[in-house]
N, C-alpha and C positions, 0 to 999 in steps of 0.2 A: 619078883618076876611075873610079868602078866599071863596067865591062862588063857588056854585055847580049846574046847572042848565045838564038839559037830555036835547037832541035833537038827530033828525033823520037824519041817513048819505043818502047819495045817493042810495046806494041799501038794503037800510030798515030795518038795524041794530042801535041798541041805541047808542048813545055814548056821554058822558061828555062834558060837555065844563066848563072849569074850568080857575082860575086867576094863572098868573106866578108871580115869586118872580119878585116887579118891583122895582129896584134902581135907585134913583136921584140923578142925576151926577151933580146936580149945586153947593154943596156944596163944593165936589170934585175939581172944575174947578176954582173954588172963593178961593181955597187952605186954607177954613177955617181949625180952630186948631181943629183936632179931627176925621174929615172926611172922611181922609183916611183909620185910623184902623177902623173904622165904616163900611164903603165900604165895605171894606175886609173881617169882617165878617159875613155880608149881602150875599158875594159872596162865602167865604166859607161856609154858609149854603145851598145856589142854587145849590152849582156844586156838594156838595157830598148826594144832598136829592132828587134831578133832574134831573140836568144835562139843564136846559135852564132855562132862566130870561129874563128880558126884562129892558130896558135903558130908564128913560125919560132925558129930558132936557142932550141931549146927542152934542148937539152942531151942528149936520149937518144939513143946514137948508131945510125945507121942500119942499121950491122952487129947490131944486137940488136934492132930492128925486121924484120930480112930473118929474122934468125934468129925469132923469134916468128911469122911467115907458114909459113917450112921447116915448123917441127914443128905447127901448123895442120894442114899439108896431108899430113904422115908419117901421123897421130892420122887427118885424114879417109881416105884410102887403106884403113884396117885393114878386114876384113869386118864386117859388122856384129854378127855374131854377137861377137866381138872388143869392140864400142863397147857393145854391151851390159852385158857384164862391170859396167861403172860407171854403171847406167841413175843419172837421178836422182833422187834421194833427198829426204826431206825436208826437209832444212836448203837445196833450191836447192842440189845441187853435185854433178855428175854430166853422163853425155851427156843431152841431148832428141834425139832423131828427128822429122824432117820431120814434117810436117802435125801436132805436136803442140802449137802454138800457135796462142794467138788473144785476141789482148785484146777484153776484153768491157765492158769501162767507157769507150771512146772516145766522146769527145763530140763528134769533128772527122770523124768515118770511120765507116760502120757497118760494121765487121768482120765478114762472116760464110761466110770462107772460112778453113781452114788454112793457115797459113804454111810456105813450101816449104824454108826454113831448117833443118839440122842445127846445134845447139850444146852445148857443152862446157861447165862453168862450176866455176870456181876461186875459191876465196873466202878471207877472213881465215883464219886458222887458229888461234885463241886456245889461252891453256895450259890443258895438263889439269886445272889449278887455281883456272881459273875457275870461281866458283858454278852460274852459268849451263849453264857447257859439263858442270859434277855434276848437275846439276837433269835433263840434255836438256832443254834451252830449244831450240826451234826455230832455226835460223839459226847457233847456238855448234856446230861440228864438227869435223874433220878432213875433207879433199880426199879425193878418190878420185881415184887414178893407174892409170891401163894399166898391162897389162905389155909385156914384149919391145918399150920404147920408149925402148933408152938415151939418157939424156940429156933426154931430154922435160921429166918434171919439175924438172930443173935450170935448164933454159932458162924454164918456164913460171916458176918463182919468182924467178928473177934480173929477168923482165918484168916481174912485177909489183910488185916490190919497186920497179924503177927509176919505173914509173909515177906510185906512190902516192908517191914522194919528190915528183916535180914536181908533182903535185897540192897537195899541202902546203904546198910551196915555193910557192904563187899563194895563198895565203890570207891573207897580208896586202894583198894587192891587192884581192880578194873584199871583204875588210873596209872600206880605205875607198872603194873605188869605191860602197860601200853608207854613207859618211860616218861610220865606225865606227873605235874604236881599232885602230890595225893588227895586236893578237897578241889582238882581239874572240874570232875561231874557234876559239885555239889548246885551249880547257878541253874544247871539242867533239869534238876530234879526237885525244886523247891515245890511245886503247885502240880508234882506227877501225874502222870496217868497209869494207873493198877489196872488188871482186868484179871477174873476167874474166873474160867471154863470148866464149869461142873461138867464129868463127861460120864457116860455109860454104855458101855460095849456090849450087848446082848449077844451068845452063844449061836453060834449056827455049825451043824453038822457039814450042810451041806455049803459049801465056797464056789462061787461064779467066777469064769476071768476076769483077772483085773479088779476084781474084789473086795477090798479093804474095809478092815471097821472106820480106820481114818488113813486117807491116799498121801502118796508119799507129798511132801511139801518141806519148806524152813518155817521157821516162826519170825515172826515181824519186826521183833521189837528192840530192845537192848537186850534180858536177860529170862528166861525163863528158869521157873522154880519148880520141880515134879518132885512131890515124894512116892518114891519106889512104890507099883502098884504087888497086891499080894498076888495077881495072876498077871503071867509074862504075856510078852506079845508088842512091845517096843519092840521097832526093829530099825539099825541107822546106816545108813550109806558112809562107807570111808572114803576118804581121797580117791585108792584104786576102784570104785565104784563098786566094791562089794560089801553085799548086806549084810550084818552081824546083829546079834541080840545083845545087850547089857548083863551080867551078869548079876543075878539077884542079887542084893546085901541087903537085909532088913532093916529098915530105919534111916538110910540114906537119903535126902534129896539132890535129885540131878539138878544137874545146870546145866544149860544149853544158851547157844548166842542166839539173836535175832538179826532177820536182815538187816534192820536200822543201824546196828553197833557193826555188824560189818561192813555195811557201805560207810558207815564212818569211818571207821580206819581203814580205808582202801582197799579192804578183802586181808588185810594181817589176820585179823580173826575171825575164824570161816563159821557161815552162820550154814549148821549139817543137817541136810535133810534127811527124816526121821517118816515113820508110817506105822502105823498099829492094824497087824494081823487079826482077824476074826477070831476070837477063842473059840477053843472047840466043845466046850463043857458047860461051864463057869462063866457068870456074868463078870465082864471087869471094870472096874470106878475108879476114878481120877478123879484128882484134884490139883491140876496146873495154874500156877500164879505168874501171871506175865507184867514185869516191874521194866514199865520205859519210862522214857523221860516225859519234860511237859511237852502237851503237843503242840505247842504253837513257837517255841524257840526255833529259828532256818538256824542251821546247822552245816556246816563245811568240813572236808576233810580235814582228822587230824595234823599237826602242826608236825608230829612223829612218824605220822604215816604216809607221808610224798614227798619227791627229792627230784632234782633234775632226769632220772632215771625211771621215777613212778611217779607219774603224773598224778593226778586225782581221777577216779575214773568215774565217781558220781556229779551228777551237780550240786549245787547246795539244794536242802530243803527241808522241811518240817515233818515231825511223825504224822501231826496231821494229813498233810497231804501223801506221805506214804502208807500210812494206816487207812486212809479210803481210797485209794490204789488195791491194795490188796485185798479189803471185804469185796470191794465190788469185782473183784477178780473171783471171790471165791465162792462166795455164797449167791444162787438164783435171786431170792427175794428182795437187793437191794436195784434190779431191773422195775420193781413198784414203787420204790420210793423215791421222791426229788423233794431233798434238804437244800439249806444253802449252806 
């Protein structure tokens, strides 16, 4: 039975904290008989009643979890003059500095403060021989790495390598919990796009209106990966439009949908918008792995998801060109930049 417990946010509003739907992935991985359709509709209950869940016995082990928070927090430590070295760039991959975000297409939040978040961001790294990455295609690049941070970008690509496996690894489950053949995703996702928002929530006593360390928003993509941070401050909009916290479980990662997967299947699974409260103490670290498809496949409402009755409500289109839809919605600095 799920719990319900009130507590007080930062600036003196009530707010829920409450249990997410949590599925165990062991029986899944053991390939017992039965497991999967099981999963699948554990998962089609989450994604069309919430829109977030959480993973246990998910396989990544926690020692490369702890380690992904360590060099988080080596990378924040540097001076800034240091994080600038790899400002961001236009492909999305590089540091951001505080107060340089703000989404501006929420339709659940009016956004219109900066967000107090510093983040890093790590992305696919396709070969020099892709067309794209010879064209400069926006998005096709290579990472930018600190220096004097041995072992960083070792640890930062073994993370996310192991992430984007599990991501993967739940794509048959994606498929039929959406009543679909279970290797439906697999053409989508051969040449994927991965992305990691190293994040860091600096501590403020004092909270501004409208405030957030990150403003309320959905994420982009097909699936996002969060393993449970050790300081709260997630906080998620339900259906009835009220805000709740997640309930800590040590060692879980959440799951959450992205727009892309739910303009794919015609809003069946609601991609929920989510915001991170100011801590009031304690610095907070993330490590969110955002596993979509390739960006250059157009893409149409599922075949499951419209009927004479529900139309399609998107058009066709590529992550691509929804993925820079949304930076350039969100972040000021891509107003300097013109890619093609």
């Amino acid at each position: 039975m799920s719990m319900v417990e009130v507590e007080v946010t930062v600036d003196g509003d009530s707010i829920e904290t409450r249990d997410l739907p949590l599925l165990d992935l062991a029986p899944y991985f053991a390939n017992e008989p039965g497991s999967k359709e099981s999963l699948a509709e554990e998962l089609r209950r989450a994604s069309e009643e919430v829109g977030f869940l959480a993973l246990k016995n998910h396989g990544i082990p926690q020692e490369l979890l702890d380690r992904s928070i360590e060099e988080n927090k080596r990378f924040g430590a540097l001076p800034m003059d240091e994080k600038l070295k790899i400002k961001v760039d236009q492909h999305q991959r590089g540091y951001i500095q505080p107060k340089a975000t703000m989404i501006k297409h929420s339709t659940y939040h009016n956004n219109d403060t900066f967000d107090l978040n510093e983040t890093t961001v790590f992305a696919t790294e396709f070969s020099p021989d892709n067309p794209h990455v010879q064209a400069g295609k926006q998005f096709y690049s290579s990472n930018q790495w600190p220096e004097n941070l041995p072992g960083f970008r070792e640890t930062v690509e073994e993370y996310m390598t192991a992430m984007q496996e599990l991501g993967k690894s739940l794509l048959p489950l994606w498929a039929l919990a959406l009543d679909l053949p279970e290797d439906y995703f697999e053409p989508y996702f051969r040449d994927n796009y991965t992305y990691y928002r190293m994040a860091h929530y600096p501590p403020s006593e004092v909270v501004g209106e409208n405030e957030y360390a990150l403003g309320a928003h959905a994420d982009t993509g097909f699936m996002t990966l969060l393993p449970a941070a050790d300081v709260e401050g997630l906080e998620i909009l339900d259906t009835k439009g009220i805000w709740f916290r997640p309930r800590k479980v040590p060692g879980v990662i959440h799951v959450n949908i992205g727009q892309f997967l739910e303009r794919w299947s015609n809003e069946r699974f609601i991609a929920t918008p989510h915001r991170v409260a100011i801590p009031a103490s304690e610095d907070r670290y993330t490590t969110p792995v955002f596993v979509n498809p390739d960006l250059e496949p157009v893409v149409e409402c599922l075949p499951t998801c419209h009927g004479p009755d529900n139309p399609p409500k998107y058009p066709k289109e590529s992550y691509w060109d929804f993925f820079k839809w949304y930076m350039a919605n969100t972040y000021p600095h891509y107003d300097d930049f013109h890619s093609p």
